[in-house]
FISE-443723 format. One record per residue (C-alpha): x, y, z; residue number from 1; residue in three letters. Coordinates in nm, 2 decimals, decimal comma, always signed. Layout:
// residues N
{xx = X&yy = Y&zz = Z&num = NUM&residuo = Ala}
...
***
This chain:
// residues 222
{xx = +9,08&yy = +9,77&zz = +10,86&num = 1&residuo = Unk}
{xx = +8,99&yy = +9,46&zz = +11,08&num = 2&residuo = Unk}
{xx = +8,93&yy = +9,55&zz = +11,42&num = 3&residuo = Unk}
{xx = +8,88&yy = +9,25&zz = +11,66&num = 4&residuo = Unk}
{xx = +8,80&yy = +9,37&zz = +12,02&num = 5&residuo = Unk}
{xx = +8,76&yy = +9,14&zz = +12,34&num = 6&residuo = Unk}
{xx = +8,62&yy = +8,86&zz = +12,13&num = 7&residuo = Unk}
{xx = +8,49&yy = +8,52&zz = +12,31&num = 8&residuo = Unk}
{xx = +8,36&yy = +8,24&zz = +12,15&num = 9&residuo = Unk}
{xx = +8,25&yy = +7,84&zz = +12,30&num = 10&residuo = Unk}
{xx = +8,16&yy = +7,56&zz = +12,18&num = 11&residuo = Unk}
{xx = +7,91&yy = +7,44&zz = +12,48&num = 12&residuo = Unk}
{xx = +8,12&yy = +7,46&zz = +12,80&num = 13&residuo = Unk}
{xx = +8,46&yy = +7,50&zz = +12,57&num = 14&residuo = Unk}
{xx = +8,57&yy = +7,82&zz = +12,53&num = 15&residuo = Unk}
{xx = +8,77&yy = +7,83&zz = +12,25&num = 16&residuo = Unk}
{xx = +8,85&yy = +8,22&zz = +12,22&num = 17&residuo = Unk}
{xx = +8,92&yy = +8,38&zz = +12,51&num = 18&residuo = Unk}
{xx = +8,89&yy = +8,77&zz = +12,44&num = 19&residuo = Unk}
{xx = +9,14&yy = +8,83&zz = +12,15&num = 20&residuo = Unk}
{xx = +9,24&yy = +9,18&zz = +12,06&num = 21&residuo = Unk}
{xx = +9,38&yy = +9,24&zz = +11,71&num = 22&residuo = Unk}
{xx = +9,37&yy = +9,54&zz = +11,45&num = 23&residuo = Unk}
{xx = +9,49&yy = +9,42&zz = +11,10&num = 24&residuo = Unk}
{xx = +9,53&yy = +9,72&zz = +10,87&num = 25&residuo = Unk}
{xx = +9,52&yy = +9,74&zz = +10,48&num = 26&residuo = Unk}
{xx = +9,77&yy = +9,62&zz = +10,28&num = 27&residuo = Unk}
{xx = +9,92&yy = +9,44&zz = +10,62&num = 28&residuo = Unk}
{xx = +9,96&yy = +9,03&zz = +10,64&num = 29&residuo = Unk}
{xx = +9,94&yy = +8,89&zz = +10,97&num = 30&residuo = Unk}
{xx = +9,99&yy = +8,54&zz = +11,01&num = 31&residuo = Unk}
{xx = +9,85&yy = +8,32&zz = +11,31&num = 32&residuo = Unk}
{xx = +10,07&yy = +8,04&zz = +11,48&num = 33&residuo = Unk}
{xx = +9,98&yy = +7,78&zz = +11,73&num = 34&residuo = Unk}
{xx = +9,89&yy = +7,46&zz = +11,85&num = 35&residuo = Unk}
{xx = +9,58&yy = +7,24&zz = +11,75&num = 36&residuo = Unk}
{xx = +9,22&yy = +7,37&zz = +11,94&num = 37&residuo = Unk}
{xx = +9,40&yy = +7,70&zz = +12,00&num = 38&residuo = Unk}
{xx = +9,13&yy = +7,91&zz = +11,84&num = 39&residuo = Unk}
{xx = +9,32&yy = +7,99&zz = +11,52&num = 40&residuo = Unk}
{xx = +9,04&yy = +7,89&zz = +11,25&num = 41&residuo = Unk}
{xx = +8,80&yy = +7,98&zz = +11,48&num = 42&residuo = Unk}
{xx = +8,83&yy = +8,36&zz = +11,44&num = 43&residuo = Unk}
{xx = +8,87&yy = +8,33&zz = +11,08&num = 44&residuo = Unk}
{xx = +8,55&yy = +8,21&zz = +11,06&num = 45&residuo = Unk}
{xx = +8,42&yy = +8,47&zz = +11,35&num = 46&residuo = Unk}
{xx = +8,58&yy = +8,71&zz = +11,13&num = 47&residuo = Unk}
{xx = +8,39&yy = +8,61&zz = +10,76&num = 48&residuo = Unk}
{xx = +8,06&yy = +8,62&zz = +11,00&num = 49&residuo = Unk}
{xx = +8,04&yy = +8,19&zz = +10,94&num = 50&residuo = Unk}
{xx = +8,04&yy = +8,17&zz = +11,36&num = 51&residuo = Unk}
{xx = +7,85&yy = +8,40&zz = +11,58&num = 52&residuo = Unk}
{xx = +8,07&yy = +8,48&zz = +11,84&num = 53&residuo = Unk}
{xx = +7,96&yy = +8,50&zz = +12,26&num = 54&residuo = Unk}
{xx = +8,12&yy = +8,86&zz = +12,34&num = 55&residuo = Unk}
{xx = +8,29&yy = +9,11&zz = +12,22&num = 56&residuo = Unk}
{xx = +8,28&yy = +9,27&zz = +11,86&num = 57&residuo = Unk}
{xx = +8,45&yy = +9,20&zz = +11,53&num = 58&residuo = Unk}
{xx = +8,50&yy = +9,50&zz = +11,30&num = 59&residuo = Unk}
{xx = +8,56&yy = +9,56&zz = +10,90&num = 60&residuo = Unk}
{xx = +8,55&yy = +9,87&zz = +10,75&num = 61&residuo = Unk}
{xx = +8,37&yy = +9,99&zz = +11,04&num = 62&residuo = Unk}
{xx = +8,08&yy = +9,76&zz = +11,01&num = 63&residuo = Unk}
{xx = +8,00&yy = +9,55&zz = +11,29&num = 64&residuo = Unk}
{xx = +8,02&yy = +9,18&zz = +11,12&num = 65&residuo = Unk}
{xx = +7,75&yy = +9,04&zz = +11,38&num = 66&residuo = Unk}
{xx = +7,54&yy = +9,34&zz = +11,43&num = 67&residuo = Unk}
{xx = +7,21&yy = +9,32&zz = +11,41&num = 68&residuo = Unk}
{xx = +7,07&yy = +9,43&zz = +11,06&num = 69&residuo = Unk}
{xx = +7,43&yy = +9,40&zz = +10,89&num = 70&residuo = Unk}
{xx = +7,43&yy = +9,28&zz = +10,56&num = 71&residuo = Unk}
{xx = +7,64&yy = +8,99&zz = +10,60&num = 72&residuo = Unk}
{xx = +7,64&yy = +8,90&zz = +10,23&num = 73&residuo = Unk}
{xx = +7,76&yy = +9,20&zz = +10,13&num = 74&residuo = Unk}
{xx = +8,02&yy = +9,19&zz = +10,39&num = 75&residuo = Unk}
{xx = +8,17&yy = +8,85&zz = +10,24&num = 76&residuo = Unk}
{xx = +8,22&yy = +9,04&zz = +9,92&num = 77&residuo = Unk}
{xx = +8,49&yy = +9,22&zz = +10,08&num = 78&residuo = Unk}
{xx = +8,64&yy = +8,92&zz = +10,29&num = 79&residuo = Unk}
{xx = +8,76&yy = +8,59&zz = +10,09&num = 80&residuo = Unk}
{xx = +8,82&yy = +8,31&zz = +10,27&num = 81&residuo = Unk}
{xx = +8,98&yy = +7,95&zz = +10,19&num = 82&residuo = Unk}
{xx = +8,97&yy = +7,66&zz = +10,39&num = 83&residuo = Unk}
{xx = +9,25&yy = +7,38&zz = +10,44&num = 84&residuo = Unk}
{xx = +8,99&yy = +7,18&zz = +10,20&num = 85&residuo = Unk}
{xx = +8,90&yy = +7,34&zz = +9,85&num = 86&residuo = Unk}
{xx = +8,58&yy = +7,27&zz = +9,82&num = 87&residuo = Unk}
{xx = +8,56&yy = +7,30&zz = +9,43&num = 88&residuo = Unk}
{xx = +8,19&yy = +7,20&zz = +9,26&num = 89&residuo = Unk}
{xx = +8,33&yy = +6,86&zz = +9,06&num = 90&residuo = Unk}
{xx = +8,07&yy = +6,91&zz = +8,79&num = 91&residuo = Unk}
{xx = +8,20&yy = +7,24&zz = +8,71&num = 92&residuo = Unk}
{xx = +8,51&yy = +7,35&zz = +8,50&num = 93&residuo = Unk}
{xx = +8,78&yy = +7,53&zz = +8,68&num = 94&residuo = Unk}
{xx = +8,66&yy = +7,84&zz = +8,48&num = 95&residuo = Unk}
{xx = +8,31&yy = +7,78&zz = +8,59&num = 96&residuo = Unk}
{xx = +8,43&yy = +7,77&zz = +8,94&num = 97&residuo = Unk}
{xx = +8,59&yy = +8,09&zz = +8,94&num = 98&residuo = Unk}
{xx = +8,34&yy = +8,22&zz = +8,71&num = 99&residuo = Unk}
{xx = +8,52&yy = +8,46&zz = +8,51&num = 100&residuo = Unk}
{xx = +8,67&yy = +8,67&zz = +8,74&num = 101&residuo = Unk}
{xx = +8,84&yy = +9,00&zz = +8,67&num = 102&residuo = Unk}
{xx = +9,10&yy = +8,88&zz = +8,81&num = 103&residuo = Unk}
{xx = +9,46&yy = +8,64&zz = +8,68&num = 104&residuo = Unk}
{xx = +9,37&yy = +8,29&zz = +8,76&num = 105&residuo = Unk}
{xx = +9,67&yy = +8,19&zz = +8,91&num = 106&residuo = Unk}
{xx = +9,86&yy = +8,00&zz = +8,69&num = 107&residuo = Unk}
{xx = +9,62&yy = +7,79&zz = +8,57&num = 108&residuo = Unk}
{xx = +9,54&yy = +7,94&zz = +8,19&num = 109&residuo = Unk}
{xx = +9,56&yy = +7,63&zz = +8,07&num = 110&residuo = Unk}
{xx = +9,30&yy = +7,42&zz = +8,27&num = 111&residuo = Unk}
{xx = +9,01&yy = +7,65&zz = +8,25&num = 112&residuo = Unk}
{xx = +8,82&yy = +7,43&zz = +8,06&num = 113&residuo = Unk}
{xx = +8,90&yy = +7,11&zz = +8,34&num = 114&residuo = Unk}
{xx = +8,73&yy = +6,93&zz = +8,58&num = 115&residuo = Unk}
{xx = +8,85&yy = +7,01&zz = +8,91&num = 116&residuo = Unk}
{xx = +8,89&yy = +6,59&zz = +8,95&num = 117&residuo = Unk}
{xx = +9,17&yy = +6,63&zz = +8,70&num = 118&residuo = Unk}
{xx = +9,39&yy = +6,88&zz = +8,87&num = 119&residuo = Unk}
{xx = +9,68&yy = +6,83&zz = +9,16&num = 120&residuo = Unk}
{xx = +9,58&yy = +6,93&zz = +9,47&num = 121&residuo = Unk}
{xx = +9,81&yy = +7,20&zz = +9,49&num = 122&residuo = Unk}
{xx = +9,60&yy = +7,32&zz = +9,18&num = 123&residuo = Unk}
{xx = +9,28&yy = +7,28&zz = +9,31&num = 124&residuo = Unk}
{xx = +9,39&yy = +7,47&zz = +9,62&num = 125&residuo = Unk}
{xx = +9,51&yy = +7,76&zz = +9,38&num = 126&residuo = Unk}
{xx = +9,16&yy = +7,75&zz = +9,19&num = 127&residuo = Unk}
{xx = +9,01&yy = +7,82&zz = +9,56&num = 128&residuo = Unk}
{xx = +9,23&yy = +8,12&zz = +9,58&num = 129&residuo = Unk}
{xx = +9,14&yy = +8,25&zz = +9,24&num = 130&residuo = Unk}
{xx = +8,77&yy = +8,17&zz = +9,32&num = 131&residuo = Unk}
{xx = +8,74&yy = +8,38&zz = +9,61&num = 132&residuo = Unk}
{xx = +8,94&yy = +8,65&zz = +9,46&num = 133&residuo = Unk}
{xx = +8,68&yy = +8,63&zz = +9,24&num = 134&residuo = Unk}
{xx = +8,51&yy = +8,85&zz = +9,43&num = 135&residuo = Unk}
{xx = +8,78&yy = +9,12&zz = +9,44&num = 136&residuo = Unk}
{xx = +8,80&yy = +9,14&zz = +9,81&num = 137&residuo = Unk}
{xx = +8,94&yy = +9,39&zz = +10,00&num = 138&residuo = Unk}
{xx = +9,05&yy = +9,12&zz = +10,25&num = 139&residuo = Unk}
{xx = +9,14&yy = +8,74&zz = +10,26&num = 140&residuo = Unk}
{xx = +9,17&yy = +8,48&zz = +10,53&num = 141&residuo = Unk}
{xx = +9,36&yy = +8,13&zz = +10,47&num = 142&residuo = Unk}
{xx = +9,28&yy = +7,86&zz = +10,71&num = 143&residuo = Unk}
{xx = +9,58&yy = +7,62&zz = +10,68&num = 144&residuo = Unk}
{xx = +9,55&yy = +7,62&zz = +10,33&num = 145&residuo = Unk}
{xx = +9,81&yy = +7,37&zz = +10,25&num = 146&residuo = Unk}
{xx = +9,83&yy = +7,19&zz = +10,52&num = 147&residuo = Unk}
{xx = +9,58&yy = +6,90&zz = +10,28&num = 148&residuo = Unk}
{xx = +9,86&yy = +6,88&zz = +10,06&num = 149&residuo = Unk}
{xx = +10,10&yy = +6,62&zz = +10,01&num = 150&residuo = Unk}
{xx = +10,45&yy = +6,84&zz = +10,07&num = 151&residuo = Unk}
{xx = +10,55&yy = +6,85&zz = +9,72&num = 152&residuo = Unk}
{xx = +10,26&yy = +7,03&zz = +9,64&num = 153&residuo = Unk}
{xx = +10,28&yy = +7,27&zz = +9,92&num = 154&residuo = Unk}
{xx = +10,59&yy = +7,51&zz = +9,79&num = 155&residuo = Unk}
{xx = +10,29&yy = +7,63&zz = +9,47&num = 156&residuo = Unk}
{xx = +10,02&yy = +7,74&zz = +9,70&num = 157&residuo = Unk}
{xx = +10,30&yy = +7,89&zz = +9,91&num = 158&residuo = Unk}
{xx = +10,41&yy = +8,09&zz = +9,63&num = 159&residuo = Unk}
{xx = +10,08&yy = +8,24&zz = +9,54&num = 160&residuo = Unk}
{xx = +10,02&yy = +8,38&zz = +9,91&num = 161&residuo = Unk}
{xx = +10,37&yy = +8,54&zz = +9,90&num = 162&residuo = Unk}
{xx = +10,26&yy = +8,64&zz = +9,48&num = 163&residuo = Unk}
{xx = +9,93&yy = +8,81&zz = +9,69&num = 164&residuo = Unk}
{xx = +10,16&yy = +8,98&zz = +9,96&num = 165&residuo = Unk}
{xx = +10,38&yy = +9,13&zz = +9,71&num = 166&residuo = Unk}
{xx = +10,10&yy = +9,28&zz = +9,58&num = 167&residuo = Unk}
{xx = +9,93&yy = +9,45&zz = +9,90&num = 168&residuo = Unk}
{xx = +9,65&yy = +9,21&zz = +9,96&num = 169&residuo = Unk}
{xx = +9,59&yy = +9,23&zz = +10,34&num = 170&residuo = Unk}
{xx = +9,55&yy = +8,89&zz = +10,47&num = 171&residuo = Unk}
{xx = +9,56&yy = +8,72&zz = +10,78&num = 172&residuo = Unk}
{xx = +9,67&yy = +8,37&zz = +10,77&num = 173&residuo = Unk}
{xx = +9,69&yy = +8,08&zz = +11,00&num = 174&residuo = Unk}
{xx = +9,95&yy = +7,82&zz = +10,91&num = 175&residuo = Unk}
{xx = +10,19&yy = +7,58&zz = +11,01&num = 176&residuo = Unk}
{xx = +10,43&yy = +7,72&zz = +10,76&num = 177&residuo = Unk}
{xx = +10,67&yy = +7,88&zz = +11,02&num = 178&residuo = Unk}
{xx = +10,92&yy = +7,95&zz = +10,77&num = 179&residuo = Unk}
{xx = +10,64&yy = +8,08&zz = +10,55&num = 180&residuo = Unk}
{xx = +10,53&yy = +8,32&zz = +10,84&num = 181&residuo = Unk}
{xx = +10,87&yy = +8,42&zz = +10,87&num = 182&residuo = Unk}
{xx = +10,92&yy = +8,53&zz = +10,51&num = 183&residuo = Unk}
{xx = +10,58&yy = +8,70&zz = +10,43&num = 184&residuo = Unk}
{xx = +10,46&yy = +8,85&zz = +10,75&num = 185&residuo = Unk}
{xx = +10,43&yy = +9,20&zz = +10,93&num = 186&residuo = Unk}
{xx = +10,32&yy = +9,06&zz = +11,20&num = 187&residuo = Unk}
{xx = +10,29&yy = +8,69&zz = +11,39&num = 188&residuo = Unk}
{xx = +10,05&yy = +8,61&zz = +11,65&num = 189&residuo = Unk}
{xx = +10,07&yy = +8,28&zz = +11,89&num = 190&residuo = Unk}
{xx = +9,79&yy = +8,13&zz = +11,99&num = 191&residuo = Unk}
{xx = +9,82&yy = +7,96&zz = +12,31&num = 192&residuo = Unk}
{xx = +9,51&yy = +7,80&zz = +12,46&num = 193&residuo = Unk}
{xx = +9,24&yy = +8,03&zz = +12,32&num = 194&residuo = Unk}
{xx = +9,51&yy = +8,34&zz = +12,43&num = 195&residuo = Unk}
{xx = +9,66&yy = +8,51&zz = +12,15&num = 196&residuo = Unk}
{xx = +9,96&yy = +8,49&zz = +12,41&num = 197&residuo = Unk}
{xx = +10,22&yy = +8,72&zz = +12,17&num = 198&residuo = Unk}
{xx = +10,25&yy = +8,90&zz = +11,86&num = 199&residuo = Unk}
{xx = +10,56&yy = +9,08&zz = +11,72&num = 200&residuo = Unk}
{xx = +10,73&yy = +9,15&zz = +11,34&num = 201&residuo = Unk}
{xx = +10,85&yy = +8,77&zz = +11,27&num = 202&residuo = Unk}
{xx = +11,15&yy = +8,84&zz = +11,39&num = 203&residuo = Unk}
{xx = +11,12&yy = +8,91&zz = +11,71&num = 204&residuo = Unk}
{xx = +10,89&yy = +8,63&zz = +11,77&num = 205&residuo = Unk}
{xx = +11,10&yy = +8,41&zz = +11,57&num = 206&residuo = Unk}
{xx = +11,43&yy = +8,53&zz = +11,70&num = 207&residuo = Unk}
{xx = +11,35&yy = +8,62&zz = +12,06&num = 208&residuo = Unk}
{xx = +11,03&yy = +8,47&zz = +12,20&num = 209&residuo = Unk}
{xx = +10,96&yy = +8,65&zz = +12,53&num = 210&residuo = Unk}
{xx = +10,68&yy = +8,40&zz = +12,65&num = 211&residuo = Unk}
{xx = +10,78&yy = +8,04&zz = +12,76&num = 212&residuo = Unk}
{xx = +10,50&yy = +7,95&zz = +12,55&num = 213&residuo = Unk}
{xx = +10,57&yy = +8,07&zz = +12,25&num = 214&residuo = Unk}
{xx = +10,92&yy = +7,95&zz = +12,32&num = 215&residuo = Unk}
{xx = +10,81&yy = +7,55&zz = +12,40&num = 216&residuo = Unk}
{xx = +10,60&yy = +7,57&zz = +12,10&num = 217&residuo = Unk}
{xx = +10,87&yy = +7,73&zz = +11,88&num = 218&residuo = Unk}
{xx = +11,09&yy = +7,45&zz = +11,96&num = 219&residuo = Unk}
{xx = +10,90&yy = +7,18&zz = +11,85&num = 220&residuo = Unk}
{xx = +10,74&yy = +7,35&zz = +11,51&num = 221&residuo = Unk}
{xx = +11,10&yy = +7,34&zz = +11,31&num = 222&residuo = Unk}
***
C-alpha cells in the first residue's frame, strides 16, 4: 500500500502540493488528471523518494519513503517509475538496458540485440517499461509517458499499461489520456492547483463531475 498523508511540497515560494491525501492499495490503478503545474509529476517523484517533500509523510509498505535512516535504494526496488522521456543508455542494446530481466520484454523479442537509436519512440518508451520492471516492483508510477510520442505511436504504450492492469500491477498514473483513464482506472484523481480537488471510480468523475473545476477542465480535455 501507498499511503500519502497531508503532503506539501515548494519550489522556493511555489507551493506546488498543497497537502494531498491518497491511499493506493495493491493490485489498484489510480490515474491522476489535471492541468500543467498542478502538482501531478511532482508527487510521483515525492513518491519514488527523487524530491524531498516540506510536510507531511509519504508511505510504502509501511516505510516512511523520507525518513530518516530509510534505505531509499532499497525502496526503489519496489517502486518503478518512467518518465514522459525514456532515458535509454544509447550505447547499450535494448537487452543491455533492461538487463535480462525476469520478466517479458514487451513486445520487443526481436530488437534485443538493437540500439535504442534504432527503435520508434513508442518502442523506446516500452523498453523503459520493461527496464523498470526489471526490477520486479511491487509498484509503478508513469509520468505522462506518452505524451513524447508523436500520436501514432501513442495507442502501443497505451496498450502495455492496460496489458499491466490486466495483470494486477498497482500503478498510479498521470496522463492526459482521458479516455485511457476512463478505460483502465479504479480510481481518477483531479488535480486542481496543487489540490487534488476530486477523486471518484472514472465514471463518476467522467460522467458526473461535482466540482466546477473538474467540470471546466473536463470540457476542454476531449
Amino acid at each position: 500500500m501507498i499511503e500519502i498523508q497531508n503532503v506539501r511540497k515548494s519550489f522556493g515560494s511555489l507551493e506546488v502540493l498543497k497537502g494531498i491525501d491518497l491511499t493506493v492499495h495493491m493490485g489498484e490503478v489510480v490515474t491522476i488528471i489535471g492541468g500543467s503545474g498542478s502538482g501531478k509529476s511532482t508527487l510521483l517523484t515525492c513518491i519514488n523518494g527523487l524530491e524531498p517533500i516540506a510536510s507531511g509523510r509519504i508511505v510504502v509498505d509501511g516505510i516512511g519513503v523520507h525518513g530518516k535512516g530509510t534505505n531509499l535504494d532499497a525502496l526503489r526496488s519496489k517502486i518503478g517509475i518512467v518518465f514522459q522521456q525514456w532515458n535509454a543508455f544509447p550505447h547499450d542494446t535494448v537487452l543491455e538496458n533492461v538487463m535480462l530481466a525476469p520478466r517479458k520484454v514487451l513486445g520487443l523479442a526481436d530488437k534485443l540485440t538493437v540500439y535504442p537509436t534504432r527503435l520508434s519512440g513508442g518502442q523506446q518508451q516500452r523498453m523503459a517499461i520493461a527496464r523498470a520492471l526489471a526490477m520486479a516492483p511491487a509498484y509503478m508510477l508513469f509520468d505522462e509517458a506518452t505524451s513524447a510520442l508523436d500520436p501514432m505511436l501513442v495507442g502501443e504504450v497505451l496498450d502495455t499499461l492496460r496489458m499491466l492492469a490486466s495483470q494486477g500491477m498497482t500503478m498510479i498514473c498521470v496522463t492526459h489520456e482521458m479516455k485511457f483513464a476512463r478505460e483502465v482506472s479504479d480510481r481518477v484523481a483531479f488535480f486542481h492547483r496543487a489540490v487534488m480537488a476530486a477523486i471518484a471510480p472514472p465514471d463518476a468523475l467522467f460522467g458526473a463531475p461535482r466540482e466546477p473545476e473538474t467540470r471546466a477542465f473536463l470540457a476542454t480535455a476531449y
